[in-house]
C-alpha positions in Angstrom: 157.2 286.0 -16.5 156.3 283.9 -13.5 158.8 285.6 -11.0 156.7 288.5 -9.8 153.9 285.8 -8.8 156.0 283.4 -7.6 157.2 286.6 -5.5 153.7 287.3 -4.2 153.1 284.1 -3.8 156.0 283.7 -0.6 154.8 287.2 0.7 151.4 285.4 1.2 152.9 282.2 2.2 154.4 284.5 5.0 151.3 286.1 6.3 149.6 283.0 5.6 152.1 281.7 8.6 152.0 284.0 10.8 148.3 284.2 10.4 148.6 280.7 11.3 150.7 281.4 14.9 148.1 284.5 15.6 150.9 287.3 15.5 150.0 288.5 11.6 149.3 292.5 12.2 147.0 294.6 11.1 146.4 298.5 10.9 143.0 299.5 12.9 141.5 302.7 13.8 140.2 303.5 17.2 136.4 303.9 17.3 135.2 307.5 17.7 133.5 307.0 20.6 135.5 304.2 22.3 138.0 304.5 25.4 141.7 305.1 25.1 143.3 302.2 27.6 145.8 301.4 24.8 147.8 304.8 23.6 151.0 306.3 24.9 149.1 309.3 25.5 149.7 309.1 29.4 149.1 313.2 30.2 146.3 313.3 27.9 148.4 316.4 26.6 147.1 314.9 22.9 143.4 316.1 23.5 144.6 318.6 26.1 142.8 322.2 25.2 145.5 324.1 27.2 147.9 322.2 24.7 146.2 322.6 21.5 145.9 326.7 22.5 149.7 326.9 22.9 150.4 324.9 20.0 148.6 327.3 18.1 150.2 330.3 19.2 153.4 329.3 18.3 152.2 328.5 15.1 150.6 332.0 14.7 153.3 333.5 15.9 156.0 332.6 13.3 157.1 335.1 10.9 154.9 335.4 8.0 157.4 334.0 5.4 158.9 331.3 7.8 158.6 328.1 6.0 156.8 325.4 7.6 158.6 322.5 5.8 162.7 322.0 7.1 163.4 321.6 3.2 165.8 319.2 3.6 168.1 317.9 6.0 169.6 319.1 9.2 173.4 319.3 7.4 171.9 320.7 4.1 168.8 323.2 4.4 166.8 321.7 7.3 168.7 323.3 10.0 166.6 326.7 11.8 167.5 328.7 14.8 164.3 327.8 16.5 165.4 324.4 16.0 169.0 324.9 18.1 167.1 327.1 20.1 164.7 324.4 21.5 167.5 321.8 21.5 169.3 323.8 24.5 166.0 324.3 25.9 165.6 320.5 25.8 169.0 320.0 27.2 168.1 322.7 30.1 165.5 321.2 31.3 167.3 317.2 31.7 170.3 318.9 33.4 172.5 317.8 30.2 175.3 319.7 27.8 173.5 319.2 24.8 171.0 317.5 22.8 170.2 316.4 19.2 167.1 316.2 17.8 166.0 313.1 15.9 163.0 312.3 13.6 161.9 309.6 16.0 162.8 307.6 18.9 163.4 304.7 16.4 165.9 307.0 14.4 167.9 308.0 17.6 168.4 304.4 18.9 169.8 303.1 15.6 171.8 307.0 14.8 173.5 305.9 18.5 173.9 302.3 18.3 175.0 302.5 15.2 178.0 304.8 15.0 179.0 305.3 18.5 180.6 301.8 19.6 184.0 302.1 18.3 185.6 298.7 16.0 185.8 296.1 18.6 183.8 297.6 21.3 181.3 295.9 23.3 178.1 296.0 24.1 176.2 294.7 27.0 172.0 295.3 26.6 169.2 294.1 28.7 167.3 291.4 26.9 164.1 293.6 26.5 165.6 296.8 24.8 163.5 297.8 22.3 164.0 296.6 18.4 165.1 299.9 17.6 168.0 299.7 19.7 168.4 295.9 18.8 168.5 297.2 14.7 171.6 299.9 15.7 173.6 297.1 17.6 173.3 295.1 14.4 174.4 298.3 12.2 177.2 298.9 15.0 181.2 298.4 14.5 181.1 296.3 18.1 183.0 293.3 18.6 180.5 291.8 21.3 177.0 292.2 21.9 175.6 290.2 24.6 172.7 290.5 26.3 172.0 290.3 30.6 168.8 288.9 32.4 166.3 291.7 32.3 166.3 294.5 35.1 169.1 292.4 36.7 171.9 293.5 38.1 173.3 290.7 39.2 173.2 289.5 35.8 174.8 292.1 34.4 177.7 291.9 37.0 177.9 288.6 35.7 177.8 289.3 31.9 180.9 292.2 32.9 182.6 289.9 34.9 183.3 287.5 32.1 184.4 290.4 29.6 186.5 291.3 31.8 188.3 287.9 32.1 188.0 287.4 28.3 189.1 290.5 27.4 192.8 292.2 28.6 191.8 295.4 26.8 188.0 295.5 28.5 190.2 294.6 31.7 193.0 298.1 31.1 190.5 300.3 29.7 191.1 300.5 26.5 188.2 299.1 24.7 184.9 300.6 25.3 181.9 298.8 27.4 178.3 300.6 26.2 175.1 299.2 29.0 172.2 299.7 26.6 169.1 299.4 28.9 165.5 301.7 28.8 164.6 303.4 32.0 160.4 302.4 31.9 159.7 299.1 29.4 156.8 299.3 27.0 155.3 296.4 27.9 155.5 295.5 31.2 156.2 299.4 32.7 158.5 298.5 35.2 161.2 300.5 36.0 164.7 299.3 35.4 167.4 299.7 38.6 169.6 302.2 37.4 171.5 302.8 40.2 172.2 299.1 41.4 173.3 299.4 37.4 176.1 302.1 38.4 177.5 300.4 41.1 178.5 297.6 38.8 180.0 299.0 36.1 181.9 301.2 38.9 183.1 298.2 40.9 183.6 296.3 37.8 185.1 298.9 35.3 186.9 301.5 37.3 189.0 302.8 35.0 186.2 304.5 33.5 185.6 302.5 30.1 181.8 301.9 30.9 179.3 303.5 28.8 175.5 304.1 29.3 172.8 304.4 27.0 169.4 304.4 28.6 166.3 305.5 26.9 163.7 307.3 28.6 160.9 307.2 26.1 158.2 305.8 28.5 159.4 307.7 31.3 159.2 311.1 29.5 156.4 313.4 31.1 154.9 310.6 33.4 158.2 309.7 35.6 160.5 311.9 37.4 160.4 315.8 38.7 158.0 317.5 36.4 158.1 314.5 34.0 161.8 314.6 33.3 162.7 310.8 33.7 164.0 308.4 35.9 167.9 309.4 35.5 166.3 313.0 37.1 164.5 311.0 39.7 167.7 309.6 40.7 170.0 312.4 40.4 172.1 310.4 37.6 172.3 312.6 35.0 176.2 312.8 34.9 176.4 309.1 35.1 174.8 308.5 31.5 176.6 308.7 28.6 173.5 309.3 26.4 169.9 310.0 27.4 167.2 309.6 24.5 164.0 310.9 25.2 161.2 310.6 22.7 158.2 312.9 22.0 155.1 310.7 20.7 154.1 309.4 24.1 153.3 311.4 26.6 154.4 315.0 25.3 152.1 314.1 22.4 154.3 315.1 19.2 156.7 313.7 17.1 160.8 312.8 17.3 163.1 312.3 20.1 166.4 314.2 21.5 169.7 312.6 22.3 171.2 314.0 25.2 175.4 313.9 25.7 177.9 316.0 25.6 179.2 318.6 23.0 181.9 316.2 21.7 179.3 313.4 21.1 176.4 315.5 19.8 179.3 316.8 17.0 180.1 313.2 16.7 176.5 312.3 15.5 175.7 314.7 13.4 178.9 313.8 11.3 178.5 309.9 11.7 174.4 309.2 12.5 173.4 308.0 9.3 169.9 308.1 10.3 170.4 312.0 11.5 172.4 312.6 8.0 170.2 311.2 5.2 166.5 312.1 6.2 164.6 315.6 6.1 164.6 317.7 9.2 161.4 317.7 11.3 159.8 320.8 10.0 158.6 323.6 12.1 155.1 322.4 13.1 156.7 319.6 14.8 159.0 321.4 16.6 156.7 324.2 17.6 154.3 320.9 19.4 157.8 319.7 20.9 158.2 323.2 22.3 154.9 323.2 23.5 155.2 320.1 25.5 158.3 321.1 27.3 156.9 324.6 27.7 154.1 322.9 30.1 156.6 320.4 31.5 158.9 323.5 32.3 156.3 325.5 34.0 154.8 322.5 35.7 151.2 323.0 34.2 151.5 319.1 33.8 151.7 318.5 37.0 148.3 318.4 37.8 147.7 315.3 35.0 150.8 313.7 36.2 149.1 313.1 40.2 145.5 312.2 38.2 147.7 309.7 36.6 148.9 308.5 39.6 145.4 308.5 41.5 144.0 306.5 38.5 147.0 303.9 38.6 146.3 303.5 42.4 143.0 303.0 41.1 143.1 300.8 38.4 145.5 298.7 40.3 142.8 298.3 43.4 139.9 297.3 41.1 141.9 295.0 39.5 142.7 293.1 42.5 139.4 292.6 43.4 138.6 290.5 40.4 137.4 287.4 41.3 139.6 284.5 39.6 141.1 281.6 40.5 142.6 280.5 37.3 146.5 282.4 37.0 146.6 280.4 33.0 143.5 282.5 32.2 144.0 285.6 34.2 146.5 287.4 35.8 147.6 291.0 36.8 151.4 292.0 36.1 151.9 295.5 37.7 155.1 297.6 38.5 154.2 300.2 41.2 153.4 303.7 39.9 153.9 302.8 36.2 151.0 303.6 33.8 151.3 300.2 32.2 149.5 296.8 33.2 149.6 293.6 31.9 147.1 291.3 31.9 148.7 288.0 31.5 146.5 285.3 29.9 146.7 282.1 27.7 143.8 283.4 25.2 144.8 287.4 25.1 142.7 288.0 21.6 139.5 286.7 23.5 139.8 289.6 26.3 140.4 292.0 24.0 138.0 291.3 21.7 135.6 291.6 24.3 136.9 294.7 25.8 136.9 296.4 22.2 133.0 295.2 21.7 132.2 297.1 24.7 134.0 300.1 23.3 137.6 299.7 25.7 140.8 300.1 23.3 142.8 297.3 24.5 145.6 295.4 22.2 146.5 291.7 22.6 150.5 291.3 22.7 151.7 288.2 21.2 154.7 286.7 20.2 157.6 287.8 18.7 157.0 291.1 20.3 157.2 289.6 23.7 158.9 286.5 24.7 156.6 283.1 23.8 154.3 282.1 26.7 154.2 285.8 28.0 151.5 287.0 26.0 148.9 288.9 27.6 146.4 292.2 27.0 148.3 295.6 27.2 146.6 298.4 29.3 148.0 302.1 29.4 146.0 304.6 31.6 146.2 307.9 30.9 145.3 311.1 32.6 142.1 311.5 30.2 140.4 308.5 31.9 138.1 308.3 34.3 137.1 306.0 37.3 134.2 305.4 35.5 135.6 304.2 32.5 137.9 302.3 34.7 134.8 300.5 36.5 133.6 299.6 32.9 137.1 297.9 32.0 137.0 296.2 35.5 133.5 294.9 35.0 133.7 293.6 31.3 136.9 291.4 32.5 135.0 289.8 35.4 132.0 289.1 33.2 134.3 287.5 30.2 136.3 285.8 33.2 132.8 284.5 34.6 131.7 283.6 31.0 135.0 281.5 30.0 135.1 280.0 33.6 131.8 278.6 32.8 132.9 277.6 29.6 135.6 275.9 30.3 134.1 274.1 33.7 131.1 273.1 30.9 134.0 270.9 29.2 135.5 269.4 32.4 
């Protein structure tokens, strides 16, 4: 009788630990009335009234009978016209073959990662991808998974280099090589170098048996021509093997697309486990998904795209004028034109406590969700923001900076 208790009891013990190291999470909701500098949300598109009007209409404008629920899964009863129809449209608009939709970003990475490396492939990831893509490399048939310094490609030059020695089959072709990076990281928003990325695995693997995988889902509506990414940006689209663009950041819905080609996207939906044994999205979310890339198509998000851009420029000047002298307590982290700042400190749950009591949605990042000693306070502008609400971020860090320098000089 004592085993469900003594259960309990080592969940607690758990969360009693990682209570213990700071990093136990907790669910929240966002203040009615406070500031968003903490969502995905970059265009705004989720309070957008131009949005929420199309939305509608595409909701009002399914056939009466047309069930709003998929029913079941894609292979089974989930499957719809206007579900193939907005996957080419999808595919269109990034320049690819074809696209599959996904429930989530999550579910694409580990439906990839999973099935696609072949028994005995490798893989070769930066040592930031996200957790999704780390769960489908741990799922996945490969023989090697190794990871490269972040963002570099020397590094990763490196990290080939030594396959290539190990490996005759890596060095004739014959066994595959997948590069698993993201094109915009979460935390930090700076922008990987895709095409110093190319050259390497073209010098290094000539015979064609490199593979990549990037995922866009930060870049998605804020980078790139008329939000379309960083591959776009660069004109890389046929030198990525899969593309995976998500749909709960700045397009303001739900799921995710995997962009490849015709043999792959065949190859997934007989294989992605994660594709195969869930329900479909149903039709509400893929009427907001074809509302998003409606506006991105037409460019009606343009407009919110430069607004971000002039409140990055912005925030990043306001910031600089902070008045601190203390780099352990304070200190700005900032990839150019990237939504995303971090605000390195030693006490990161002190700022943001003190930005949420003056109503700024902040989060404090901590450990194991970024590397020990890198902890810091997470901010994500959006087009929705103001320089005013700016100012009042600015000017609640300077006074808690003021307050804790005292502090701490009161100790010395």
């Amino acid at each position: 009788m004592d085993k469900p208790s003594s259960l309990r009891e080592s969940l607690r013990h758990a969360l009693r630990r990682r209570e213990a190291k700071s990093s136990r999470r907790r669910l929240t909701v966002l203040p009615a009335l406070s500031v968003d500098f903490s969502s995905n949300d970059f265009l705004s598109l989720s309070t957008s009234p131009a949005y929420r009007a199309r939305f509608l209409e595409h909701l009002h404008d399914a056939p009466p009978l047309h069930p709003f629920a998929s029913g079941g899964s894609r292979l089974l009863d989930g499957n719809s016209a206007f579900a193939e129809d907005l996957e080419a449209f999808i595919a269109g608009f990034h320049n690819a073959a074809s696209g599959l939709l996904f429930n989530s970003g999550f579910d694409a990475n580990v439906g990839v990662l999973s099935c696609i490396p072949q028994p005995g492939d490798v893989i070769v990831y930066d040592e930031l991808v996200h957790a999704s893509a780390r769960e489908g490399m741990r799922l996945s048939r490969a023989g090697t998974r190794i990871s490269f310094s972040h963002s570099s490609a020397q590094s990763l030059a490196e990290v080939l280099e030594a396959q290539i020695e190990a490996d005759s089959m890596v060095r004739d072709g014959s066994r595959n090589v997948f590069v698993v990076v993201e094109s915009v990281y979460s935390m930090d928003g700076d922008v990987a170098p895709l095409r110093e990325f190319v050259d390497a695995v073209d010098r290094l693997l000539p015979l064609g048996n490199g593979y990549f995988i990037v995922d866009e889902a930060h870049a998605t509506g804020s980078f790139g021509p008329r939000g379309a990414g960083i591959v776009q940006e660069l004109g890389l689209e046929d030198r990525m093997f899969i593309r995976v663009h998500t749909f709960g950041k700045a397009l303001a819905s739900h799921g995710a697309i995997v962009l490849c080609c015709s043999d792959t996207r065949d190859y997934l939906v007989n294989y992605a486990r994660s594709l195969i044994y869930t329900t479909a999205l149903g039709f509400p979310f893929l009427a907001s998904i074809r509302t998003a890339y409606e506006m991105l198509s037409e460019g009606e998000t343009q407009p919110l795209q430069e607004k971000l851009q002039f409140l990055v420029s912005y925030l990043r000047k306001r910031l600089s004028e902070l008045d601190t002298s203390d780099s352990t307590l304070f200190e700005v982290d900032h990839f150019p034109n990237s939504p995303i700042f971090s605000l390195r400190s030693s006490i990161p749950r002190k700022l943001a406590e003190t930005c949420q009591r003056e109503g700024f949605v902040v989060r404090a990042i901590m450990a194991p969700t970024v590397p020990m000693g890198k902890e810091r306070v997470r901010v994500c502008l959006h087009a929705g923001n103001t320089t005013d609400d700016i100012d009042g971020l600015v000017g609640t860090i300077q006074r808690w900076l003021n307050g804790t320098t005292d502090k701490k000089d009161a100790r010395l």
